[in-house]
N, C-alpha and C positions, 0 to 999 in steps of 0.2 A: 504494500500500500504506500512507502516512502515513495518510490518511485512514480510512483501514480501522481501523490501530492506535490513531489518538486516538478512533475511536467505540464501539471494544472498550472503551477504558480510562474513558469516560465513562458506561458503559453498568457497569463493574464496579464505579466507584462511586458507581453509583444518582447520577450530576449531574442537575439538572430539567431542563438548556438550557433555563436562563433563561424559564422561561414559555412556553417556547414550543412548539406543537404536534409530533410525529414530525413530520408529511408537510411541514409547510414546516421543520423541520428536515433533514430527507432533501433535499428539492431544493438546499436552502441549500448543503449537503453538495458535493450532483452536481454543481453550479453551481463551484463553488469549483475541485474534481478538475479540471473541463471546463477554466476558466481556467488553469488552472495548466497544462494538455497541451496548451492553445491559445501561452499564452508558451512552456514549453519548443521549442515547434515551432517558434512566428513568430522567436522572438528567439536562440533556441542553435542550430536547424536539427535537433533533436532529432527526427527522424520514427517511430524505436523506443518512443521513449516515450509519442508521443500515439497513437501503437497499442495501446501497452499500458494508457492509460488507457480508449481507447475500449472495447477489450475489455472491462477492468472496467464499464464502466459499460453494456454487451452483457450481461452476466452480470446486472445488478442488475435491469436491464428484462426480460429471460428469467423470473426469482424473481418480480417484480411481477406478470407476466403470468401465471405458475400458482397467485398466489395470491389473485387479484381482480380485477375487469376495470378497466378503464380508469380511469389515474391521474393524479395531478399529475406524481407519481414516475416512472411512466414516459415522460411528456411530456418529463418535465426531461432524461430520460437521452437519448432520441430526436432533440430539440432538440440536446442536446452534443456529442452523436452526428455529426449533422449536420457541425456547423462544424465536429469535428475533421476530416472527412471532405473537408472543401470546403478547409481550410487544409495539408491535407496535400495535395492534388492541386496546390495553389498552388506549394506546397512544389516541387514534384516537376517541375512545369514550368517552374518561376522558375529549379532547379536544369541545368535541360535545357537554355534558354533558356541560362545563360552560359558551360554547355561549349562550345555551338555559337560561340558571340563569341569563345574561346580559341581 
């Protein structure tokens, strides 16, 4: 949701991002969320969180896909998508793995 609320707050006042284009702004974005629910996950063991980033970013790629076809944006999300997906199964078995050792 940070991310959400710094791109409301840059978007209300009118900031350029720096020269920079939306769609590698937007991935830049997706990329960041992704990181940030890849460490919550690998390093706090957070697994609600990187669910709930992956969702958000389920939600951005749903919007992209009704509103043009195939994108950088929705590569990015898909891609984040991804390894949250694959670090959370890590997750989930690394966690399996040392009940059984107790």
């Amino acid at each position: 949701a940070t991310i959400v609320n710094v791109a409301v707050y840059f978007t209300s006042i009118d900031w350029n991002k720096l020269g920079i284009s939306p769609t590698v702004w937007a991935v830049t974005m997706i990329c960041a969320g992704g990181l940030v629910g890849l460490w919550l996950l690998l390093k706090m063991r957070l697994i609600p969180a990187a669910l709930s980033i992956g969702w958000g970013l389920f939600g951005i790629f749903m919007k992209q896909r009704q509103l043009e076809g195939p994108n950088a944006v929705m590569t990015a999300c898909l891609i984040m998508i991804g390894l949250l997906a694959i670090g959370i199964g890590w997750s989930i078995t690394k966690r399996k793995q040392s009940e059984m050792m107790n």
